[in-house]
C-alpha positions as CSV (number, residue, x, y, z in Angstrom):
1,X,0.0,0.0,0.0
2,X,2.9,2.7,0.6
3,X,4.0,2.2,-3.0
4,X,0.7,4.1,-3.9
5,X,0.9,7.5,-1.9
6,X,4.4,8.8,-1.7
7,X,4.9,11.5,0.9
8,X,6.1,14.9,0.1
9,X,8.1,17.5,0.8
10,X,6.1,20.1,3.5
11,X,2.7,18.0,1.4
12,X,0.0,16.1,2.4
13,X,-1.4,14.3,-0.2
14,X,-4.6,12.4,-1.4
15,X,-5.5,9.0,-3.3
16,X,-8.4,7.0,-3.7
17,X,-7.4,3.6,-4.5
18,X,-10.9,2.3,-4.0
19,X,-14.4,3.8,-4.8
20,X,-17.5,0.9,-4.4
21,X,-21.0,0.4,-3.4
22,X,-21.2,0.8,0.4
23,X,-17.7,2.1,1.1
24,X,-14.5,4.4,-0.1
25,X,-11.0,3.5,0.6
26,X,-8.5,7.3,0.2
27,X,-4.2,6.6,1.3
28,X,-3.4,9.8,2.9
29,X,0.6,10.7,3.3
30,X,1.4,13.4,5.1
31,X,5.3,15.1,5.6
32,X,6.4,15.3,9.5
33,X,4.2,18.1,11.1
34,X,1.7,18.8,8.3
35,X,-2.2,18.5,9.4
36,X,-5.7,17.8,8.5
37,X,-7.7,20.4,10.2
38,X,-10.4,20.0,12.3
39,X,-13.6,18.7,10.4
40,X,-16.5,16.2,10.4
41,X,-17.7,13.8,7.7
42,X,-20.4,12.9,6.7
43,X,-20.2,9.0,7.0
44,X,-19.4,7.1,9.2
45,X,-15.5,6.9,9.0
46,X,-12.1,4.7,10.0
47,X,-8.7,5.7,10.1
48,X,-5.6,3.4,10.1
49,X,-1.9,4.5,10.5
50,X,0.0,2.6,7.7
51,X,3.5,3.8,8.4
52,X,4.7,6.9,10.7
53,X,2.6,8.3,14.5
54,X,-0.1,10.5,13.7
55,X,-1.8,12.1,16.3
56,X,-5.5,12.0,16.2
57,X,-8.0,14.1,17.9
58,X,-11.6,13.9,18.3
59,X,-14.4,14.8,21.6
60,X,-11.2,16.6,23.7
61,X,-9.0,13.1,23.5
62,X,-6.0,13.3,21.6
63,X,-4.7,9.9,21.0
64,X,-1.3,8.6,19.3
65,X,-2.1,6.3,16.2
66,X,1.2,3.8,15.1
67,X,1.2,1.7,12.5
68,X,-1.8,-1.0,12.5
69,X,-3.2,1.4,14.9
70,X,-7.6,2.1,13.8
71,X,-9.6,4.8,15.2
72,X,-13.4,5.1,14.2
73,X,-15.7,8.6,13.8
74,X,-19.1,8.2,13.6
75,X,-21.0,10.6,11.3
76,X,-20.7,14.3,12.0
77,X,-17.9,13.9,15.1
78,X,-15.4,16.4,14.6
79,X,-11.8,15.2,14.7
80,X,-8.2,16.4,13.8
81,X,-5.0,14.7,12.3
82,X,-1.3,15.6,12.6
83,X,1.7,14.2,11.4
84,X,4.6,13.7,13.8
85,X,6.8,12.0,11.7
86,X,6.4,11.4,7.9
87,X,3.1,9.3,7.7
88,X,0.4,7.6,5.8
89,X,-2.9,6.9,6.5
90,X,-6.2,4.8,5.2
91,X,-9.2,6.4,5.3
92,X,-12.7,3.8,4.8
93,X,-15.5,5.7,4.4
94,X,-18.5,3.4,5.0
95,X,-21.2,4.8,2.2
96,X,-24.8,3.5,2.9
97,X,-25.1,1.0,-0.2
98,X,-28.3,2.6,-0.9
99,X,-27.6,6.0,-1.1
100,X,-24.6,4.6,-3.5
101,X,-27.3,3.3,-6.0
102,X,-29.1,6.2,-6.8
103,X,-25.8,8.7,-7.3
């Protein structure tokens, strides 16, 4: 999975290596310090370190994601990512398989 996201220079970068009926699968890489600000989705959501420590933050906890390390964000939660060392990270959105078939 690395081989398909390669992290960047002061970057973070985006690609979705998986788009199906009931869920989305986007590699994340993020360069030592750089950040995903704080936002909500709007699906339920999991996050997986692949390689690197992010910090993850969501409901006032902050907690330190290694690799093989899974968090999960239920719909609308708001929640924070940071880098502290080069990193990349799995995002599954789970997509209601319904609302999938009639997009």
């Amino acid at each position: 999975m690395t081989s398909l996201v390669k992290i960047q220079d002061e970057a973070t970068v985006s690609r979705t290596i998986m788009q199906h009926t009931g869920g989305n699968v986007v590699l994340f890489s993020f360069d030592e310090g750089q950040q995903l600000s704080e936002h909500t989705a709007a699906m339920p959501v999991f996050v997986q370190t692949v390689s690197g420590h992010l910090k993850v933050t969501a409901s006032g906890r902050t907690v330190d994601l290694l690799p093989g390390g899974l968090v999960y964000f239920p719909t609308r939660l708001p929640h924070a990512v940071e880098a502290v060392e080069p990193s990349i990270m799995m995002l599954t959105m789970i997509t209601s398989a319904r609302a999938a078939a009639t997009v």
